[in-house]
C-alpha positions in Angstrom: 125.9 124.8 85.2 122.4 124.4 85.6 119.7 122.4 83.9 116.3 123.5 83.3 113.2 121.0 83.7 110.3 121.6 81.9 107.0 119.7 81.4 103.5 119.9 81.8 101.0 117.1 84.2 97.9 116.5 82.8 95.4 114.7 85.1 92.4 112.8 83.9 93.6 114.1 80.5 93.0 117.7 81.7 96.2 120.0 82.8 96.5 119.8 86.0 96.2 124.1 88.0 95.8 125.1 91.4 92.5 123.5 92.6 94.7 120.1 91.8 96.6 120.2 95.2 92.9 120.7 96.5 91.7 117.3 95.3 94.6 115.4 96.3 95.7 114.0 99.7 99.4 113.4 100.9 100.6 111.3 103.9 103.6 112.7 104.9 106.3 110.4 106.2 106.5 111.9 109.8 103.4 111.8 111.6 102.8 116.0 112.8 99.8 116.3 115.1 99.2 118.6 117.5 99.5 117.1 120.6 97.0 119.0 123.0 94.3 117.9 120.7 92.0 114.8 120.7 91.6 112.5 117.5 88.4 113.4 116.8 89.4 117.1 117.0 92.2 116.7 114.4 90.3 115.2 112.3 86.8 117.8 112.5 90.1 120.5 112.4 91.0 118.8 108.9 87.7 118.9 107.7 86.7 122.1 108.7 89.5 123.8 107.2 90.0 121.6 104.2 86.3 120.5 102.8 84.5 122.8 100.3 82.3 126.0 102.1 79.3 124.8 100.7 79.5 121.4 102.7 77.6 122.3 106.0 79.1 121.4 109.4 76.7 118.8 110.2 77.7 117.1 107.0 81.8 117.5 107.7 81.1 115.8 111.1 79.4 113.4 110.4 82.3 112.5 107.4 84.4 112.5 110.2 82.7 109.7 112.5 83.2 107.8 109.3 86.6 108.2 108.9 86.4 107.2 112.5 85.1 103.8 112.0 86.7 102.8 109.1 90.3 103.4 110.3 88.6 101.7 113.6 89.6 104.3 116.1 85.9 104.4 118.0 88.3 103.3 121.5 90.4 106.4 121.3 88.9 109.0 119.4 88.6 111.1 122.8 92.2 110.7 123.7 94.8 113.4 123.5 97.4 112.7 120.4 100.3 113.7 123.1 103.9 113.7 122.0 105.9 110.7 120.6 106.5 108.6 122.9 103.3 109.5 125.0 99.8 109.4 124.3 98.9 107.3 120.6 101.5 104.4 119.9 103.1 104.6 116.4 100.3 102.6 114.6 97.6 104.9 116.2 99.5 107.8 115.1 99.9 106.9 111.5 96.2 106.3 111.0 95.7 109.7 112.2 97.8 111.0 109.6 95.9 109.1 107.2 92.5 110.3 108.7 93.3 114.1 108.5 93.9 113.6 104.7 90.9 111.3 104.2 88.7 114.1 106.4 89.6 116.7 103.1 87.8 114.4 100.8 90.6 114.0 98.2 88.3 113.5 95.0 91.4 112.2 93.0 94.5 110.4 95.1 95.8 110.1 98.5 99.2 109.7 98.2 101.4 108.4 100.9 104.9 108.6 101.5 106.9 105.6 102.5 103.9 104.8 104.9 105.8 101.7 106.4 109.1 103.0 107.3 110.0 103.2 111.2 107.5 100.6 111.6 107.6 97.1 112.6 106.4 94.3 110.4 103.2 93.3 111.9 102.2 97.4 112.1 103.4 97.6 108.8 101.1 94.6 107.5 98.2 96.4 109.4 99.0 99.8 107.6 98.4 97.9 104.8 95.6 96.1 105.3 93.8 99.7 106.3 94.9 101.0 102.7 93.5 98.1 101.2 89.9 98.8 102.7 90.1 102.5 102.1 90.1 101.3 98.4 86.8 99.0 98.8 85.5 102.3 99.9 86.1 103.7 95.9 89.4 105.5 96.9 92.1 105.5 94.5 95.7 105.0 96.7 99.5 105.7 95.3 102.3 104.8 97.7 105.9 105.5 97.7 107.5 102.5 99.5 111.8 101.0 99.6 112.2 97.7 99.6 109.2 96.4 101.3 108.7 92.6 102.2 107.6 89.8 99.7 104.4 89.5 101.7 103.5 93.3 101.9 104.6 94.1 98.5 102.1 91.4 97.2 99.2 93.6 98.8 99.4 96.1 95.9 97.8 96.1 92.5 100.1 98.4 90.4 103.7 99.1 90.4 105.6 102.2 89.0 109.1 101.1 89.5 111.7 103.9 89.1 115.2 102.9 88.2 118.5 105.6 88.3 117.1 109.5 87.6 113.5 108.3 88.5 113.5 106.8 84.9 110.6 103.9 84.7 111.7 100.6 84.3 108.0 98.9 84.5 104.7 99.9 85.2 102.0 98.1 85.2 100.3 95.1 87.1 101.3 92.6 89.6 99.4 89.9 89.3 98.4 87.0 90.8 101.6 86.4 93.4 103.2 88.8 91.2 103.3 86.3 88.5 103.1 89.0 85.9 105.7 91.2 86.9 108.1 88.3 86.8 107.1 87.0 83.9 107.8 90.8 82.2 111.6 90.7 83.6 112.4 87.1 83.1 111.3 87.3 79.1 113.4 90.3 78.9 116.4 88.8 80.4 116.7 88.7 83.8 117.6 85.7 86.0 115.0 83.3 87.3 113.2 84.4 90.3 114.1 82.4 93.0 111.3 80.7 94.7 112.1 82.4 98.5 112.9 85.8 96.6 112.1 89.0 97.3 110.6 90.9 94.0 112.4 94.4 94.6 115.2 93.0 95.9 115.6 90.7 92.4 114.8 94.1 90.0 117.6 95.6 91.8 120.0 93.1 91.7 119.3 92.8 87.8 120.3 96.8 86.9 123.6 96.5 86.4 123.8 93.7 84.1 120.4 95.6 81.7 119.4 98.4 80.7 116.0 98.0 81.9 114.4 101.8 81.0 115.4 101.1 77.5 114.2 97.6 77.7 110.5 99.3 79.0 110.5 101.7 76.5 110.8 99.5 73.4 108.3 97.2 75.6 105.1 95.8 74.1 103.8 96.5 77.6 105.0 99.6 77.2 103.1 100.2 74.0 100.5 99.1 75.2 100.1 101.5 78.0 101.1 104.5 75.3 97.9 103.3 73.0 95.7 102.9 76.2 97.0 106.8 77.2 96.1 107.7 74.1 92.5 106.3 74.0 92.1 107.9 77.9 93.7 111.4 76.2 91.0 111.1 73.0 87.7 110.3 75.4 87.0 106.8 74.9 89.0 105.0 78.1 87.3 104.4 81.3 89.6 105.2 84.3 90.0 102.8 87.2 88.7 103.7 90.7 90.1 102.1 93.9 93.1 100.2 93.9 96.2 100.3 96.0 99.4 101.3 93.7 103.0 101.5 94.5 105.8 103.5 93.1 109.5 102.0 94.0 112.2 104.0 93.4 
């Protein structure tokens, strides 16, 4: 038997077509590059290929060297990517994957895909770090990310947790520490946060025991965000720029 899933995505209230893909970037998991080329090559390549015709090649360049200096590769832009294991280390390798995307100019999101996994804690943390200045520079960020540590997982601004079926159990800010993202679970039943807790780890421990999606949706947070969606929908919200967000599921 199968099910069909139907829906429509509206972006900045508009339906989102075709030239949507074109405005959005996405970090894959895996880091592909090809190897005989240098770092400054992949990323021209990217923005070559990716940018609008009308920007000259002067202009894509010269995005490039910026890209360049704000992932703070100057020392090996020259230097061949190689193969895994040769050539960039893991940490060089990832912020080339980010580069490419940021050399197409994503006008709406770049969207990365579990961007810490394989990596250890302290290249995680920098991974982060990097995201977080990519927002100064006006660029709005949505992660993926499993069970990340207390420490990086307080980095973020938004959350999107996903419970069973990818139905959402919160979304909304973290706060200070996280404060308000505890405070949201613990008035709505779940067990105090311990004090040397892990956030995601203490959401997923409380599932079985609530039926947190139902809990969101009858939410005043939740209401909240439906009036606000409704305001953005009519005209009259302003939409946030910058900000790193993450989506657990």
């Amino acid at each position: 038997m199968w099910a069909l899933v139907s829906g429509e995505t509206f972006v900045d209230g508009r339906m989102a077509d075709i030239s949507f893909q074109r405005k959005v970037g996405y970090v894959q998991q895996q880091d592909f590059h090809l190897s005989t080329m240098t770092v400054r090559e992949a990323l021209q390549f990217s923005a070559t290929m990716r940018q609008s015709s009308k920007v000259t090649k002067e202009e894509k360049f010269a995005c490039v060297e910026e890209i360049i200096k704000l992932l703070e590769m100057d020392v090996y832009a020259d230097a061949v990517v190689g193969t895994p294991g040769e050539g960039l280390n893991i940490e060089q390798r990832k912020k080339l994957t980010i580069g490419v995307e940021l050399a197409a100019k994503p006008k709406l999101l770049l969207f990365l895909d579990e961007p810490t996994s394989g990596l250890d804690s302290s290249t995680a943390w920098d991974i982060i770090e990097l995201l977080k200045r990519i927002t100064s520079h006006g660029q709005a960020v949505l992660c993926s990310i499993h069970q990340p540590s207390m420490a990086l997982f307080q980095r973020f601004d938004s959350l999107l947790f996903l419970g069973p079926r990818g139905r959402p159990i919160y979304f909304g800010r973290l706060g200070e520490n996280c404060e308000t993202v505890k405070k949201y679970f613990e008035a709505n039943g779940a067990d105090r946060f311990p004090s040397d807790g892990n956030v995601v780890e203490w959401i997923m421990q409380s599932q079985n025991a609530i039926n947190w999606p139902e809990v969101w949706q009858n939410s005043s947070v939740h209401c909240i965000f439906v009036l606000q969606e409704y305001r953005f929908f009519a005209g009259s919200a302003q939409s946030d720029t910058g900000g790193v967000h993450a989506s657990v599921r």
